[in-house]
ROKOLRO-860794 format. One record per residue (C-alpha): y, z, x; residue in three letters. Coordinates in Angstrom, 3 decimals. Each point is the difference from the previous one (the first is absolute). Example, Ala and Ser with C-alpha at 12.3 -4.5 7.8 and 13.67 -1.06 7.14 Angstrom:
[[-4.500 7.800 12.300] 'ALA']
[[3.440 -0.660 1.370] 'SER']
This chain:
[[135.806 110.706 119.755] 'UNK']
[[-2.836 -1.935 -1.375] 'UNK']
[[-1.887 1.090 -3.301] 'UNK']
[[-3.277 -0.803 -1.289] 'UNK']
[[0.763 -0.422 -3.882] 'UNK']
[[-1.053 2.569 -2.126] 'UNK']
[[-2.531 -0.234 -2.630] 'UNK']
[[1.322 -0.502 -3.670] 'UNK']
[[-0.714 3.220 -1.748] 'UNK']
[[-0.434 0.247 -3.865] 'UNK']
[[-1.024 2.849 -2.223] 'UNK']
[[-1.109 0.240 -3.688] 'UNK']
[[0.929 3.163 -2.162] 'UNK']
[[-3.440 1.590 -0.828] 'UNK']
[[-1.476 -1.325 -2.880] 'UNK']
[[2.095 -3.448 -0.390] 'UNK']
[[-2.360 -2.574 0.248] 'UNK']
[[1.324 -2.884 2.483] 'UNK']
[[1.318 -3.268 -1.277] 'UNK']
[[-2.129 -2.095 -1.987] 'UNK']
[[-2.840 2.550 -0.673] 'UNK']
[[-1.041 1.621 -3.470] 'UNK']
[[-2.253 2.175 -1.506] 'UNK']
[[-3.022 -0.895 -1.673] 'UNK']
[[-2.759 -2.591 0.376] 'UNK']
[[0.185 -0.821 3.624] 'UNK']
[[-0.464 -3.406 1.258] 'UNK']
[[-1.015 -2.297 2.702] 'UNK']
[[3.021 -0.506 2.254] 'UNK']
[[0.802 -3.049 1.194] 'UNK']
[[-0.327 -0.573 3.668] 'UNK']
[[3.420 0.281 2.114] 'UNK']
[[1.856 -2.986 1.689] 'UNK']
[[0.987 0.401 3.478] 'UNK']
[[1.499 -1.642 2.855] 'UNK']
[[1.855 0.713 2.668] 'UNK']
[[3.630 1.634 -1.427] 'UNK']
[[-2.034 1.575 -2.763] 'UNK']
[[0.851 4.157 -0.584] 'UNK']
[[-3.398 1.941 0.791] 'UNK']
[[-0.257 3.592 -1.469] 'UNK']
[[-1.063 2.093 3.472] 'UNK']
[[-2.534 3.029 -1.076] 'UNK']
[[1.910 0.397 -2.874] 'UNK']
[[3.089 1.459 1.876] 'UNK']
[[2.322 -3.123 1.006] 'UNK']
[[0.752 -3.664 0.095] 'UNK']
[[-0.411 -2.413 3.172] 'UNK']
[[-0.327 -3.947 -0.357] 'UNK']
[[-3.220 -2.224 0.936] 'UNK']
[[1.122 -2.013 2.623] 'UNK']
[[-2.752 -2.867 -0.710] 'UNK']
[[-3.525 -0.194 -1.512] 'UNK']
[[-3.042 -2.322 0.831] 'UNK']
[[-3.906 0.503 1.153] 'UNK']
[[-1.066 0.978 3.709] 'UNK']
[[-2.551 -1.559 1.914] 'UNK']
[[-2.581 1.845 -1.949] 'UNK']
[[1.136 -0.909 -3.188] 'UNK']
[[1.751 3.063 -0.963] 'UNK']
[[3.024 -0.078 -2.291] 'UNK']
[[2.646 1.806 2.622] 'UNK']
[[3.176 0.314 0.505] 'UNK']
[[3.326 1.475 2.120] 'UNK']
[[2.751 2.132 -0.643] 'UNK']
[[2.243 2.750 2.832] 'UNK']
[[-2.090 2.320 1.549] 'UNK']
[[2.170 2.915 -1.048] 'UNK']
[[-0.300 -0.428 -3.703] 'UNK']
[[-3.555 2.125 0.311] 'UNK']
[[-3.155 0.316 2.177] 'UNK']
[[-3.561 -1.283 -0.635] 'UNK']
[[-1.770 1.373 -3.075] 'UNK']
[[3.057 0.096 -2.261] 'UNK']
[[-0.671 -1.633 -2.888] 'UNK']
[[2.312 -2.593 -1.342] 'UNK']
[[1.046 -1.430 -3.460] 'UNK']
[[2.131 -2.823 -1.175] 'UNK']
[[3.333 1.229 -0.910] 'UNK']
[[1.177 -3.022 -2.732] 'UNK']
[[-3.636 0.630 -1.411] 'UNK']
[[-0.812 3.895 0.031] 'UNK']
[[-2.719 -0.323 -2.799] 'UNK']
[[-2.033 -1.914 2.516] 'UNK']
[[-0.890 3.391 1.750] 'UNK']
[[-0.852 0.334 3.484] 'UNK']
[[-0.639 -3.747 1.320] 'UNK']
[[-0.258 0.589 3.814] 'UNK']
[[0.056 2.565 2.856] 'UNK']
[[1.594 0.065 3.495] 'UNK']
[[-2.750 -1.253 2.669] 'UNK']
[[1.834 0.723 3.013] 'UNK']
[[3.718 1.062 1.450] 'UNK']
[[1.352 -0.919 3.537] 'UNK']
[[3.200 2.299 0.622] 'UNK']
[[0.782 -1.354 3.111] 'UNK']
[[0.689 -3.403 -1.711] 'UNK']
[[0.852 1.517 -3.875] 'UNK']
[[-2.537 -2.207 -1.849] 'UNK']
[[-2.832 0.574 -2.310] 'UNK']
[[-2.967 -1.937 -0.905] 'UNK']
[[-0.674 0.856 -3.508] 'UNK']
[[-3.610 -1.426 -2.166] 'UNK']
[[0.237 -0.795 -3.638] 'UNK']
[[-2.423 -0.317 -2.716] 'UNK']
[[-0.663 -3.379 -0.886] 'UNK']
[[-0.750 0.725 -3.430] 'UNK']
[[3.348 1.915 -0.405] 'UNK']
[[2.053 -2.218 1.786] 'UNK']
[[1.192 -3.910 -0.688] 'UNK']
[[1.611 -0.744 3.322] 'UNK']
[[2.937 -2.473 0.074] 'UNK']
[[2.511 -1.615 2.918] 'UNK']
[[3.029 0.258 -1.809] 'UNK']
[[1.839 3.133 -1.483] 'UNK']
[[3.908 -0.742 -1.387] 'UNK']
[[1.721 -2.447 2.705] 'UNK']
[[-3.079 0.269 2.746] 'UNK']
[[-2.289 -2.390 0.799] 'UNK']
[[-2.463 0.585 2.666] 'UNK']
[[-2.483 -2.777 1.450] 'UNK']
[[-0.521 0.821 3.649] 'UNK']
[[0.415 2.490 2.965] 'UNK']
[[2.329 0.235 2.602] 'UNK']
[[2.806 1.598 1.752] 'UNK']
[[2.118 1.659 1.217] 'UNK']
[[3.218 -0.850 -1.622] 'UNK']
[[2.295 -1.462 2.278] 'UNK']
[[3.665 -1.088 0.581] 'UNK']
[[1.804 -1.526 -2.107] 'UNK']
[[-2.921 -0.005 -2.649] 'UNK']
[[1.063 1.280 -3.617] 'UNK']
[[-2.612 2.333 -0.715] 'UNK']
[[-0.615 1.581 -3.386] 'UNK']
[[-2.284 2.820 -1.415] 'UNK']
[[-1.112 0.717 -3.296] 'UNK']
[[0.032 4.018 -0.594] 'UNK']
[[-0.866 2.028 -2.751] 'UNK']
[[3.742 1.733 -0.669] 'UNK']
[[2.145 -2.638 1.477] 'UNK']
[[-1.316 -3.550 -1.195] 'UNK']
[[-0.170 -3.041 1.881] 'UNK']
[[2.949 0.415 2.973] 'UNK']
[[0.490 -1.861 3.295] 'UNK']
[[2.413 -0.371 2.724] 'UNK']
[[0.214 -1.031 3.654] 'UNK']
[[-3.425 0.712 2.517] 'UNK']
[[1.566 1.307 3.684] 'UNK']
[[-3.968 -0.345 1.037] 'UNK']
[[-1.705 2.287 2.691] 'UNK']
[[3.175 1.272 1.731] 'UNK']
[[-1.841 2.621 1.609] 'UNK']
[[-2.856 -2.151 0.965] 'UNK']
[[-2.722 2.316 -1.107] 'UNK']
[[-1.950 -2.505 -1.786] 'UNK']
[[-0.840 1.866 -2.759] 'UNK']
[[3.378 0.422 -2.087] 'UNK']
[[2.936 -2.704 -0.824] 'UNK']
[[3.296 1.077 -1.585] 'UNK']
[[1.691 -1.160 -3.023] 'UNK']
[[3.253 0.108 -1.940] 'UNK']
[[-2.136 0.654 -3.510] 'UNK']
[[0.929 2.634 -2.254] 'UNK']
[[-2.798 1.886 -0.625] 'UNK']
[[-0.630 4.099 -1.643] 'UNK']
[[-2.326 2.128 -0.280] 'UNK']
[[-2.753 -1.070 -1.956] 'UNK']
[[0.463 -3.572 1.455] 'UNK']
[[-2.490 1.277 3.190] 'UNK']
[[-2.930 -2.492 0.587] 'UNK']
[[1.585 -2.885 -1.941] 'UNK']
[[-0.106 -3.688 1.507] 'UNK']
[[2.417 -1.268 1.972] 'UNK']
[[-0.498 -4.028 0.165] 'UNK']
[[1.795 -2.937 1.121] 'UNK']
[[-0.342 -2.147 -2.573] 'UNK']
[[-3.975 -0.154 -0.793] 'UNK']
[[-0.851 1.529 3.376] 'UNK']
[[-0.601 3.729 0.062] 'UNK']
[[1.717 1.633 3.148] 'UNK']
[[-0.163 3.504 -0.386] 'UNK']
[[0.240 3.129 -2.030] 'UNK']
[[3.312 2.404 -1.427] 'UNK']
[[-0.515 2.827 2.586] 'UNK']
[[3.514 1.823 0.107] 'UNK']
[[3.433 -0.166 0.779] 'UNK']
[[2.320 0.974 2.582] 'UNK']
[[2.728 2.243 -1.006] 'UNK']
[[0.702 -0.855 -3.411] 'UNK']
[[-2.137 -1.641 -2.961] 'UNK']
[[0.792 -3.300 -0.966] 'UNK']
[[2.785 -0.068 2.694] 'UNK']
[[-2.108 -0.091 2.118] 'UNK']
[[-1.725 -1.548 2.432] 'UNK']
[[-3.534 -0.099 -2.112] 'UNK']
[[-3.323 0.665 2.957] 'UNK']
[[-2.937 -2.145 -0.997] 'UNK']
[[-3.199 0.053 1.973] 'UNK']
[[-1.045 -3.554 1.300] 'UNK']
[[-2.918 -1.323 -1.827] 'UNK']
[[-1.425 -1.920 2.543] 'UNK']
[[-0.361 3.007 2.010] 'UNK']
[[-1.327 1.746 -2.964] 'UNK']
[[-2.802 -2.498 -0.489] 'UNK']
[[-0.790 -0.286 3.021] 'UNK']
[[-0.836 4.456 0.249] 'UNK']
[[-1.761 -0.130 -2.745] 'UNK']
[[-2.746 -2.502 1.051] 'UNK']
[[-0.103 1.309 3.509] 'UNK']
[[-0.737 3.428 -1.724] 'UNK']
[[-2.404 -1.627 -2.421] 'UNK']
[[-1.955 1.151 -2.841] 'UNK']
[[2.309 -0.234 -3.606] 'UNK']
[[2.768 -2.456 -0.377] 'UNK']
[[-1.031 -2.084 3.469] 'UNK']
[[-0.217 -3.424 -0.248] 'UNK']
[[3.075 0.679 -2.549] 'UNK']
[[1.020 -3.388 -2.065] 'UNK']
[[2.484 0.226 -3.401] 'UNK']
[[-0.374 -1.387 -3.182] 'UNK']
């Protein structure tokens, strides 16, 4: 059975402040880094992972991430730098092909093409065999295995042997510097796999046919 991943869920006890924060004189906080495979804090309930960050035809600061990790409004903050606040919102949600285009705030946000082992510098897809694909998730790391490709030639998902949990939804999935799709879901068991990842090219290719926010879509 396939499974979209689940969002990562956290809690805090009522009054413990979270990580890093303290009482007193407050302070300008820095702004946060991301890329694509950085942990973003979804309306303050759960944990998905930016697939990739760069500017839109318009000049917006935009980005991508699954479609099921939330729908447009849903405000979104950077999970390695929760003092940073709220830096961005979802813009828009296509179910049909689980992605999201999300906007930042370019005063909030320094926005980089490389998070741990990941380096993205241009757009393709979809993953294909025998490519070694690998992601770069928010619970699970940097991870790769063997692409099978489109093997039911929809044209907008590929298959991989990457191990991937929940929390790891959105997160880039690149052949080497190339990025080739998103961490979807899995098919019968997590990390066993095999790992669903939409097809980027596809993806790009909706979102300037729809228009508007995130068209003309180019990262860092």
């Amino acid at each position: 059975m396939f499974r979209k991943l689940a969002v990562a869920v956290f809690a805090l006890a009522a009054g413990v402040l979270p990580a890093g924060a303290q009482g007193g004189i407050a302070h300008a906080a820095a702004p946060a880094v991301l890329g694509g495979g950085s942990g973003i804090v979804v309306g303050d309930q759960g944990v998905c992972t930016l697939t990739t960050i760069g500017h839109d035809a318009a000049g917006r600061l935009v980005g991508l991430t699954a479609g099921h990790c939330s729908v447009a409004g849903t405000t979104i903050g950077a999970e390695a730098n929760r003092d940073a606040g709220v830096v961005g919102s979802f813009a828009y949600t296509n179910d049909e092909m689980d992605y999201a285009v999300l906007e930042f705030d370019p005063t909030k946000v320094v926005p980089v093409n490389r998070v741990g082992n990941t380096t993205i510098t241009a757009l393709g897809g979809p993953a294909r065999f025998p490519d070694i694909a690998c992601k770069q998730g928010y619970t699970t790391g940097h991870t790769c295995g063997l692409a099978y490709g489109d093997v039911f030639q929809t044209n907008n998902w590929a298959w991989t042997q990457i191990c991937v949990l929940p929390g790891d939804s959105g997160g880039p999935v690149v052949v080497g510097t190339t990025l080739v799709g998103m961490v979807n879901g899995y098919l019968y068991v997590p990390c066993l796999g095999p790992q669903l990842g939409g097809n980027m090219a596809a993806i790009i290719e909706d979102i300037d046919a729809r228009g508007g926010i995130g068209a003309g879509f180019r990262p860092i």
